[in-house]
N, C-alpha and C positions, 0 to 999 in steps of 0.2 A: 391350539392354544399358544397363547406368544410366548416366550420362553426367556428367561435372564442369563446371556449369555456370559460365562463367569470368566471364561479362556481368554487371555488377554495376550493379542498379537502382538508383539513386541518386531517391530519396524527393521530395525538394524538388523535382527535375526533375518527377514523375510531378502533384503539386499542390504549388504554392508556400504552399497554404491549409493543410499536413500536419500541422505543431504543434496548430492548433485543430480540423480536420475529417481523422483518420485515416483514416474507417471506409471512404470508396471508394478511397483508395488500397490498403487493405488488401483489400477486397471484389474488387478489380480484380487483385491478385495471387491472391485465391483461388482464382481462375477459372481460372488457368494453372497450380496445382499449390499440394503442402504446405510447397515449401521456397524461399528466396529469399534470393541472393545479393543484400545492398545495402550503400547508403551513407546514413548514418540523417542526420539533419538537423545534428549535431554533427559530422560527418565522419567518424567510425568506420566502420568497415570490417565487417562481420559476418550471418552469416545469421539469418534470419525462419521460422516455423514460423506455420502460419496456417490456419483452419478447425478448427472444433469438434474432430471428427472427431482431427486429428492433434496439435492442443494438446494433448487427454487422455493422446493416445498419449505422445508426447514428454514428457509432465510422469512418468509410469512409465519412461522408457528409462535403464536403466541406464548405457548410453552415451551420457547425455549429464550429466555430473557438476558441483554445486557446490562438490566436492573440491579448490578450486583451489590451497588452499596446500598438498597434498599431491602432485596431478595434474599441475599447471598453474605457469602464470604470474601470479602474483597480479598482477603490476606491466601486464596485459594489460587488465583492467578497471579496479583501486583503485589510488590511490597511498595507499597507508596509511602511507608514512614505514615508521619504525622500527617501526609501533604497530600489530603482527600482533595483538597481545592482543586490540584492537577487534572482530578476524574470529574468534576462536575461540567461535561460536555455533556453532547447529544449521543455522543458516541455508548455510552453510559447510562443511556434511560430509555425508558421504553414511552409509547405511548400514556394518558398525556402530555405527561411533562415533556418526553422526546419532543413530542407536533410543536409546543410550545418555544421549547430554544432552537429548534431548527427556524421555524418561522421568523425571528429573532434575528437569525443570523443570513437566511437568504434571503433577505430584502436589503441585504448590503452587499452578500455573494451572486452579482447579478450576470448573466450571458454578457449585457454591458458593460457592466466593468471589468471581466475577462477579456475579451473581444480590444477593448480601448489598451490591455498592456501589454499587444502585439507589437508595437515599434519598438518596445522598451526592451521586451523578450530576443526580439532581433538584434539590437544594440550588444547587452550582454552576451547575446552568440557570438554574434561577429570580433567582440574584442578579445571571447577566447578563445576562437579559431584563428587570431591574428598573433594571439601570443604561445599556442601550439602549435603554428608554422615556425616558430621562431625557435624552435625548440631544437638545441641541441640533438645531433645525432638521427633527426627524425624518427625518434624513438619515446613514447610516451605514455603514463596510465591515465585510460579514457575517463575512467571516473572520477579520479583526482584531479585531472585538468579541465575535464567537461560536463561530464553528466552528474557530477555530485556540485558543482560549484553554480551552473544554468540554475534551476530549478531553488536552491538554496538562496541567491541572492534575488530572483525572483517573488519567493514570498514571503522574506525577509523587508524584501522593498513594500509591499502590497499591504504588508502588517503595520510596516513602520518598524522596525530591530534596529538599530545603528549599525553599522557594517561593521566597527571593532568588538562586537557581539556574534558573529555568526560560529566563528569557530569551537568557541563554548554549544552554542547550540547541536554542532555535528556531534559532539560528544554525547550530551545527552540524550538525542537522539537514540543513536545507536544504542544504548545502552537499555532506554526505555523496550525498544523492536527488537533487540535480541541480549537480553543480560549475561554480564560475565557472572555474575553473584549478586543474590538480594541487598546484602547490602549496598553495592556499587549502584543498584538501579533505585534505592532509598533515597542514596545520595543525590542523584539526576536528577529526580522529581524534588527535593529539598534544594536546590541550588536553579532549577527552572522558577518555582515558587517566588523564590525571594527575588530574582531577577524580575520578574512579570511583576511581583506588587510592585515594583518603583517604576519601570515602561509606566504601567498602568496609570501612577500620578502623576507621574512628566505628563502625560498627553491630555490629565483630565483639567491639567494648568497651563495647559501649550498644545491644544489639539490641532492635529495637521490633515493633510487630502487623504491619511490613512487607512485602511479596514480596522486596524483599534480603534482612532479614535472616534470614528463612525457607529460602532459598538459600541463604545461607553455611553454617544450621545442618542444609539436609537429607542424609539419609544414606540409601540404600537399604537392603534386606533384605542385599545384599552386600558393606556396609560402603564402598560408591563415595559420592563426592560429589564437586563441581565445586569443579577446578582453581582458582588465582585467577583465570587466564587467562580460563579458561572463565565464571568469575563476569564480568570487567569485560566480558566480548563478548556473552554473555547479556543483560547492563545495557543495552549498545549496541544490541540487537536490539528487545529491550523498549520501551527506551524510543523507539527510532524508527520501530518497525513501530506501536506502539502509541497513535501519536498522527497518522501522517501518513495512516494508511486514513479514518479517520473524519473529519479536514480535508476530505477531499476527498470522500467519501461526501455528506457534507454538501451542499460547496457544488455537487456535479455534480449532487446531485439535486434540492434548490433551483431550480438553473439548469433541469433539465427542467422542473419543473413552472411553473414562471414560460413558458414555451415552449409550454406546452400548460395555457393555463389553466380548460379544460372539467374534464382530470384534477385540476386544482388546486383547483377548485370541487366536485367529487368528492368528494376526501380530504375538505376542510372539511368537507363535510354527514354522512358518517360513517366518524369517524378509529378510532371500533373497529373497523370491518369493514374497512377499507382499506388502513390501517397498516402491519400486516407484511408484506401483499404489495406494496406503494408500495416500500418498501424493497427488495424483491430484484427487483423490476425496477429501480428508479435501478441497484442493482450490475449487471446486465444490461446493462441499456443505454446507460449513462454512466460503467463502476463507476471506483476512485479508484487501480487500477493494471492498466497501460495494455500492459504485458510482464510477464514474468516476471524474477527478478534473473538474470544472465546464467550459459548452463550451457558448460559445454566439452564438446567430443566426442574422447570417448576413441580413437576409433576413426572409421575413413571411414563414415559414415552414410549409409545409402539409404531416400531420402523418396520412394515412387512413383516409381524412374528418375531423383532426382535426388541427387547425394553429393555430401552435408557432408562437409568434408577433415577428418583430425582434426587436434586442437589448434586449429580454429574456436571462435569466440564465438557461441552461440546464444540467442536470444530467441526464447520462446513467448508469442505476441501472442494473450493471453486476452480482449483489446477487440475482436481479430477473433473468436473461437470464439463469444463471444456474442452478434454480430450473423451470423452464419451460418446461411443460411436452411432448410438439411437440417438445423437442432435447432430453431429457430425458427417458426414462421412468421412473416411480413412483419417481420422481425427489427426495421427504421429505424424501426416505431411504437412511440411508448410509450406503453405500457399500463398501469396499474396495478392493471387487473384480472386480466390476464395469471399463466398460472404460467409463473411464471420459475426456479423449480426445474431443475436441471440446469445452471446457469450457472457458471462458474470462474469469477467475479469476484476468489475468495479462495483461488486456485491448486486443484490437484488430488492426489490421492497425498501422499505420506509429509510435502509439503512446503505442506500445506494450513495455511493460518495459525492458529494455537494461538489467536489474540488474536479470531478471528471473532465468536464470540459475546458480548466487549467492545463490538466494534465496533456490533451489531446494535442492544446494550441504549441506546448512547449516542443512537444515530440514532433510537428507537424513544421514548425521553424527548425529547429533544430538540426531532424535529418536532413531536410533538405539541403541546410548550410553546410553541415558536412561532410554530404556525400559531394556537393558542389565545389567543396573547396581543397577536398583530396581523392583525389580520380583512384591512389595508387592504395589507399586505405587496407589495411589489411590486419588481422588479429599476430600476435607475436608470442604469444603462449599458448597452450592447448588448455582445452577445458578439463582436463583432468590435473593441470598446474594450478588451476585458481582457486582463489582463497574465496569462500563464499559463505554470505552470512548465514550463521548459524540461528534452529531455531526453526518454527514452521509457518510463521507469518510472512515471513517478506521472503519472497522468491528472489532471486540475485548473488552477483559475485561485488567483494571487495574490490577489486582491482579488475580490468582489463587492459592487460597490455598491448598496443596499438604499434605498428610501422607504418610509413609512408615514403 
């Protein structure tokens, strides 16, 4: 009989080390099954899905829905204030209304027009690899000088944002993917809001070669196009899925190879052969989201004998499914010669991120300018020094401190 498991594993008890080394406290739930009643490092109350195997499953379960301002309790996970407009993305609905704004939105999210802002992507590396050679001391934080600013002005440009806007954005940002306090993350989404209605009509009275204005003006075959609402929560989707994967792609994978500098010595010797697959094991092994965004269950869920109550908050811990050694072998190495093919790094099913192959092109210029442009690259603080964002969504550190 399946059983309502009431004992609730609280995380920080099982390793005080949880924020920076997950993977055996997750590894160690595995052991005992696919579902787990805990208490995450934040105090939240809510179940775990964990192992290759049952993350895939659960990213397809119908019962277990993003529908939350339909379904649910929005005020259970967000405090979004008054400013629901922020959540009417795709991110945030399930089928059909999901198929409907994705559809919407990828016939302007196209391999095309990824692929086309390769020079532009370059550009941006090159002038800030030109301005962290220039750096004092040769001494610098990687993510302040490159991997948080790449990627930021990158789809900032793609959106259309005005550059004297972005720094507001990083704030929000952060705030929204790991809050200091519900009110400070009210505030975010109350100051995105009011910023995005006025972008919104600059462009719908001045539209440019943008991805907004592109948006405001698409229509489908059936005469649908997105709501405002659905534009300002799109914008919000965008613009912060779109810049905090690749922060953190970066400097996790960075941080591996600095960790294993045989593989580091590797790539340098040849970065055509090694390249793309470097990259999809960093998201493997390291990758830059740590759960998945939270799902509710519609209904009492049975995971192998164990039931999720419904109207639970569920996280599918894709940093566990890829270290899982029935997909893996010896999962904890990393390898860069490894196929790492089959990894969820970039979720699964209908809720696979639109933005992946962004994410791939930037990581895929990026290191290679890097690693090209400082032979002598090296980490300058320990991983047990760094500040690392708080919270179980975005796997990553604040800062990485670099020499050369």
């Amino acid at each position: 009989m399946p059983s309502r498991h009431t004992d609730i594993v609280d995380l920080l008890e099982l390793s005080p080390d949880f924020v920076r080394d997950p993977y055996p406290v997750y590894a160690k739930l595995r052991e005992q099954g696919p579902a787990h009643h805990v208490r995450t490092p934040d105090g939240d109350e809510l179940w775990l899905i964990v192992g290759h195997d049952a993350c895939r499953t659960a990213f397809t379960d119908p019962r277990l829905s993003r529908d939350w301002l339909r379904q649910g309790d929005i005020g259970q996970i967000i405090n979004s204030g008054d400013n629901d407009a922020a959540l009417a993305h795709m991110l945030m609905a399930d089928p059909p209304h999901h198929t409907r704004l994705r559809r919407l939105v990828a016939r302007e999210f196209t391999p095309r027009r990824i692929e086309a802002l390769a020079p532009r992507v370059r550009e941006i590396t090159d002038a800030l690899l030109d301005a962290l050679a220039a750096t004092e001391g040769r001494r610098a934080d990687l993510v302040d000088a490159f991997a948080f600013p790449l990627p930021m002005t990158v789809i900032c440009e793609l959106l259309g944002v005005p550059d004297m806007d972005r720094d507001a954005f990083r704030g929000w940002s952060n705030e929204v993917v790991a809050r200091t306090s519900e009110e400070a993350e009210a505030r975010a989404y109350q100051a995105m809001v009011g910023y995005l209605v006025e972008l919104i009509g600059a462009k719908r009275a001045a539209p440019g070669e943008d991805l907004l204005s592109a948006m405001i003006h698409a229509v489908d075959e059936g005469g649908d196009r997105l709501s405002p609402d659905e534009l300002i929560g799109m914008c919000v989707l965008i613009l912060i899925a779109g810049h905090e994967t690749t922060v953190n792609l970066l400097g996790n994978g960075l941080r591996a190879l600095f960790a294993h500098p045989d593989q580091l010595a590797d790539l340098r010797a040849d970065p055509d052969g090694l390249l793309d697959g470097a990259i999809e094991e960093m998201l493997r092994y390291d990758g830059p989201v740590e759960t998945c965004t939270q799902r509710l269950a519609l209904e009492d869920v049975d995971y192998d004998g164990t039931v999720i109550p419904a109207g639970s908050t569920v996280l599918i811990t894709m940093a566990d499914a890829d270290r899982d050694p029935a997909r893996f072998a010896d999962p904890h190495r990393f390898d860069i010669r490894r196929d790492a093919r089959g990894h969820i790094a970039f979720g699964h099913g209908l809720h696979y991120c639109l933005g992946a192959p962004l994410a791939r092109l930037e990581a895929r210029i990026a290191l290679r300018a890097l690693l090209d442009r400082f032979p002598g690259l090296a980490p300058d603080a320990s991983d047990t020094d760094l500040a690392w964002v708080p919270g179980m969504l975005i796997r990553g550190v604040r800062t990485l401190p670099v020499r050369w």
